[in-house]
C-alpha positions in Angstrom: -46.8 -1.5 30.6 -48.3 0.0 33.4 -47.6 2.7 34.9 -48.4 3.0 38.5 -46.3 1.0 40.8 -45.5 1.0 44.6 -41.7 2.1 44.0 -39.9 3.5 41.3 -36.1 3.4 41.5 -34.2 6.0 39.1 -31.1 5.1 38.0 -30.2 1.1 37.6 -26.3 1.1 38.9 -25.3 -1.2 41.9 -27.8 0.7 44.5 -30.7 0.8 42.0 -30.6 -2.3 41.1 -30.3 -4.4 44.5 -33.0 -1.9 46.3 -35.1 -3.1 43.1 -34.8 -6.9 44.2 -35.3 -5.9 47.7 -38.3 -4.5 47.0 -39.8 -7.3 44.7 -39.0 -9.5 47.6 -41.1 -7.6 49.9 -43.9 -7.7 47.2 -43.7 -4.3 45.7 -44.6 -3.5 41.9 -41.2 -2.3 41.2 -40.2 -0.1 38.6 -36.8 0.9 37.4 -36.1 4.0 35.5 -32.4 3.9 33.3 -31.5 6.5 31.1 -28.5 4.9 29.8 -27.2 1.1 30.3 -27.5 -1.1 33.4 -24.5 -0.8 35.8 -23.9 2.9 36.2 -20.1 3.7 36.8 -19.0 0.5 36.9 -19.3 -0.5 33.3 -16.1 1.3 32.9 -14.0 -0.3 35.4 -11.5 -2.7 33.9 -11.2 -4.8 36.5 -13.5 -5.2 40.6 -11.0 -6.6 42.8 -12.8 -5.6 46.2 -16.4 -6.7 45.8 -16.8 -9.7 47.8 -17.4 -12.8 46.2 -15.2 -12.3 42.7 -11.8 -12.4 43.0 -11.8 -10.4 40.1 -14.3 -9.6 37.6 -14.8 -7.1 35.0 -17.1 -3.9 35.6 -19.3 -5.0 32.6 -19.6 -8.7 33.5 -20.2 -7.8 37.2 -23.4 -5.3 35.9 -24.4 -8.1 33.4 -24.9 -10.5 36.4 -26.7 -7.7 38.5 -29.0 -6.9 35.6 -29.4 -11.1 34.9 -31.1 -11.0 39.2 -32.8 -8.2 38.3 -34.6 -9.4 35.5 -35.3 -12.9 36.8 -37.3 -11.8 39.7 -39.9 -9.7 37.7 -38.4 -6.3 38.7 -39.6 -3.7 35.3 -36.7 -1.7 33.6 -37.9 1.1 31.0 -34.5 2.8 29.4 -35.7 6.0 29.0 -34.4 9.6 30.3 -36.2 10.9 33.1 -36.9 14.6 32.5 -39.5 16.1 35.3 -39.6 14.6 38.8 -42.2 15.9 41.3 -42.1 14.4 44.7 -44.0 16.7 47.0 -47.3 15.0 46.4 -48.4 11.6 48.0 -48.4 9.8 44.3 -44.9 11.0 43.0 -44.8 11.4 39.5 -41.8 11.1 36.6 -42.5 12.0 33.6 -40.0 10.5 30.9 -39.5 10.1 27.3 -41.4 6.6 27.3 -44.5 8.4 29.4 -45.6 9.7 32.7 -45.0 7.0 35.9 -46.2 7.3 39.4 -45.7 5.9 42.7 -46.3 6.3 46.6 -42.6 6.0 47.0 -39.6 6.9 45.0 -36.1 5.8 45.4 -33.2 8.0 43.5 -30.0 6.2 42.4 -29.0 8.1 39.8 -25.5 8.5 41.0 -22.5 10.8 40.2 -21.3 11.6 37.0 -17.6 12.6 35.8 -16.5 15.8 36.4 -15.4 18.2 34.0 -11.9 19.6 33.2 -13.3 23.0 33.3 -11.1 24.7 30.1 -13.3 26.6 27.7 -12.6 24.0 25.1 -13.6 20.9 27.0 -16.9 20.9 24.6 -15.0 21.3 21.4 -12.7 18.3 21.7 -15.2 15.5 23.3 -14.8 12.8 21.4 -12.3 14.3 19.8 -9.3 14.0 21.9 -10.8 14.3 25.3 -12.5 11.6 27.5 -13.9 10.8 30.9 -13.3 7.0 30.0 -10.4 5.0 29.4 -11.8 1.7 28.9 -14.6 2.8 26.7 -11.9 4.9 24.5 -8.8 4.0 25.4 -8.6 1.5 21.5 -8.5 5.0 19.7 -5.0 6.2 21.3 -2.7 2.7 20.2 0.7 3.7 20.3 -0.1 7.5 21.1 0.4 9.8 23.3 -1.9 10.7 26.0 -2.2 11.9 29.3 -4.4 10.9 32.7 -5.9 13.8 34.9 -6.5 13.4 38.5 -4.9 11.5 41.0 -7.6 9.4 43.0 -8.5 5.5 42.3 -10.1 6.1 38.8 -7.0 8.0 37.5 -4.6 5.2 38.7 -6.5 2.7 37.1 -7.0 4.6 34.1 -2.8 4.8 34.0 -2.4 1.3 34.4 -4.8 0.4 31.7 -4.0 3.0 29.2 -0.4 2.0 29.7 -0.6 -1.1 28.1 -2.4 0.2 25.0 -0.6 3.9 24.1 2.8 4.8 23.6 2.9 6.7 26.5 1.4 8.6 29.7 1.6 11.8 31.2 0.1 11.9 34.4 -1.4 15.1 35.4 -2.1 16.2 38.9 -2.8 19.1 41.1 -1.3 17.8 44.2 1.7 15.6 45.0 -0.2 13.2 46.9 -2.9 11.0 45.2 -5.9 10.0 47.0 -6.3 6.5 46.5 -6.6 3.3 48.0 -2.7 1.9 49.1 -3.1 -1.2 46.5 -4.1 1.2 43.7 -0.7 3.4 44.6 1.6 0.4 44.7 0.6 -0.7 41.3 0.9 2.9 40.2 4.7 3.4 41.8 5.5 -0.2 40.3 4.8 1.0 36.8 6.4 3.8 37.8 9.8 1.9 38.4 10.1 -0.1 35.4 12.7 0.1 33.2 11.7 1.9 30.4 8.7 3.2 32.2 5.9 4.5 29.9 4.5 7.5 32.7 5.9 11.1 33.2 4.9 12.9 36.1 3.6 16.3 35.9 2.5 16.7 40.2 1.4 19.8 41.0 -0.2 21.7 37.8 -3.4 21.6 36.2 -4.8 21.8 32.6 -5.2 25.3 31.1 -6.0 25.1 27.6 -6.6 22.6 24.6 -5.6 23.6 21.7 -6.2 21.4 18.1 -8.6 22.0 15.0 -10.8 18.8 13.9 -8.9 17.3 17.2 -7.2 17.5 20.2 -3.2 18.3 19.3 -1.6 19.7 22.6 -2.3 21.0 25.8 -1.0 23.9 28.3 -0.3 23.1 31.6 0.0 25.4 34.8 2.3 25.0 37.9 0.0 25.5 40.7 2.9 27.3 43.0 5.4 28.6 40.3 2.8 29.7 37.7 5.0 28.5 35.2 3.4 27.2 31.8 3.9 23.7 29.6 2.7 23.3 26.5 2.7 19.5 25.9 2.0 17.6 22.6 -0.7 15.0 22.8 -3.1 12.6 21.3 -5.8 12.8 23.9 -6.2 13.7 27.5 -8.5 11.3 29.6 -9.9 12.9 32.9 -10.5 11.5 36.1 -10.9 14.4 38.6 -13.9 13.3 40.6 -17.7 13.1 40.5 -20.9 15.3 40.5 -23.9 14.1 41.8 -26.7 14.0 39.4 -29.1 16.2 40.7 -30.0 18.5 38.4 -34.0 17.1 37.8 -34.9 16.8 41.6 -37.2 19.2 43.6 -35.2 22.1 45.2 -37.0 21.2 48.4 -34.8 17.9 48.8 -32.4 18.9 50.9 -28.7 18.3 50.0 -25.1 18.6 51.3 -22.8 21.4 50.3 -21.5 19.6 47.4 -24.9 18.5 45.8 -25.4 14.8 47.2 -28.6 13.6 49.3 -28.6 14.0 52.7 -30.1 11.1 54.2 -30.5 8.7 57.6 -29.9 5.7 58.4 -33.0 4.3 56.6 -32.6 5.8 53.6 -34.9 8.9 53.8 -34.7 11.9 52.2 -36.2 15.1 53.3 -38.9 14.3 51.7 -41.5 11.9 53.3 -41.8 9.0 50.6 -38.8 9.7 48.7 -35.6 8.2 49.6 -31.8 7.6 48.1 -29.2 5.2 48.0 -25.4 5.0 46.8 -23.2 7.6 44.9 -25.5 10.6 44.6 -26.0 10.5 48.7 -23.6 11.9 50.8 -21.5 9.6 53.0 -17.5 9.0 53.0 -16.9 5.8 51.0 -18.5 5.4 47.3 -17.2 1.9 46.2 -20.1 -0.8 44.9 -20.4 -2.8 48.3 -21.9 0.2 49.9 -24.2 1.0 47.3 -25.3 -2.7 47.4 -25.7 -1.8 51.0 -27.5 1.1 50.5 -29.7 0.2 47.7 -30.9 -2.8 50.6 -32.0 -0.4 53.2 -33.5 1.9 50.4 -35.4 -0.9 49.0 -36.2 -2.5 52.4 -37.6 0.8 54.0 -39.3 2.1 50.9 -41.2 -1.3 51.3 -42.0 -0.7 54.4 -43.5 3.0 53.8 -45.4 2.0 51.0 -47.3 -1.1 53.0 -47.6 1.4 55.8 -49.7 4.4 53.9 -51.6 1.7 51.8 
């Protein structure tokens, strides 16, 4: 395989992979970088219901049939971990486990990964016990007892599917309001109402501690305004408290937001003439797969355009 090309896209989610196709339409050598699986976040969503033409389709089906496009229209895809990035020069160049690529023009969709509970034991008991995905795990707690951090779209849908497989669910979060979408509430408040109803509420504390030898066996919990401790006897704990950016490889001279995404305009450009970003690691107000499809076609479109440009 080569390994000079006009773009190279890191990260092959949603944003990656539709600014790959748009620059393979615009006759770009196109390169995409994937450290893991094609789809990003979305191969562990049960079920899209808001992505415009699929009444409703499974996160891993919906990836399967992006990758399918990809791959059909000559776009390269090298699985491999990307481990140096250096984007100052006019040939960018990533250096991976597969080799060293470069490029006039780089687009970064690596996205945002789960966030961490934050105790001291998260390390010990991942894998065992502790998760940041239901659907990929969720099998191993049948008829158990778990509970659901967080209390935005992720965590509702993680209730709702975990709910169906474990005995039952304690939902844990630090506010009494949840921020997610109304649909995503309703469901939550209907499984909520049922007779015999599977979820306990725990509103307003946060995990302390995890306590368990070769796994996970209970958990202390804080009141955020009393200070007033539970110490609750689980199975496994799955977390869904948000996103980080992942940003850790990229050159300090990118600029970013406060939080750690890409601050970018409205072509996709980063700080950083040739380099450019698109979907969940940029910083913007709604993350949901039609606007990193949306992003990932400006990215691709203008990258295009910057690499005829400079030819």
């Amino acid at each position: 395989m080569e390994t000079n090309y006009d773009i190279i896209i890191i990260g092959c989610g949603p944003a990656g992979m539709t600014a790959g196709i748009y620059a393979k339409r615009a006759g770009m050598k196109c390169l995409i970088l994937e450290k893991l699986t094609p789809g990003g976040q979305i191969t562990i969503t049960p079920s899209v219901e808001n992505y415009t033409g699929f009444k409703k389709i499974d996160g891993i089906g919906l990836s399967q049939k992006m990758f399918e496009q990809v791959s059909e229209i000559g776009v390269d895809v090298v699985f491999s971990e990307c481990y140096s990035v250096s984007l100052k020069e006019n040939l960018k160049e990533i250096k991976t486990k597969s080799g060293v690529f470069k490029a006039p023009a780089i687009i970064l969709a690596m996205g945002a990964a789960s966030r961490a509970l934050g105790t001291e034991e998260d390390k010990k008991f991942v894998g065992k016990g502790l998760s940041y995905c239901a659907v990929c795990d969720g099998a191993f707690f049948k008829d158990k007892t778990v509970a659901v951090v967080g209390g935005g779209n992720t965590a509702l849908e993680d209730i709702a599917y975990i709910s169906n497989i474990a005995k039952s669910v304690v939902h844990i979060n630090r506010r009494s309001e949840f921020r997610a979408d109304e649909l995503n509430i309703e469901n939550y408040n209907k499984l909520l109402k049922q007779e015999n109803s599977k979820i306990k509420q725990y509103l307003g504390y946060v995990v302390e501690k995890l306590y368990g030898d070769a796994k996970l066996e209970s958990i202390d919990i804080r009141n955020i305004s009393t200070g007033e401790v539970k110490n609750l006897k689980l199975d496994g704990v799955f977390v869904s408290i948000g996103r980080v950016p992942q940003t850790e490889i990229l050159d300090s001279d990118l600029k970013l937001d406060e939080s750690g995404y890409i601050i970018v305009n409205d072509k996709m450009e980063t700080s950083i003439e040739g380099v450019f970003a698109c979907g969940d690691i940029t910083h913007k107000t709604l993350r949901q797969i039609s606007t990193a499809v949306g992003d990932g076609s400006i990215a691709g479109t203008y990258a295009s355009v910057y690499v005829k440009k400079h030819r």
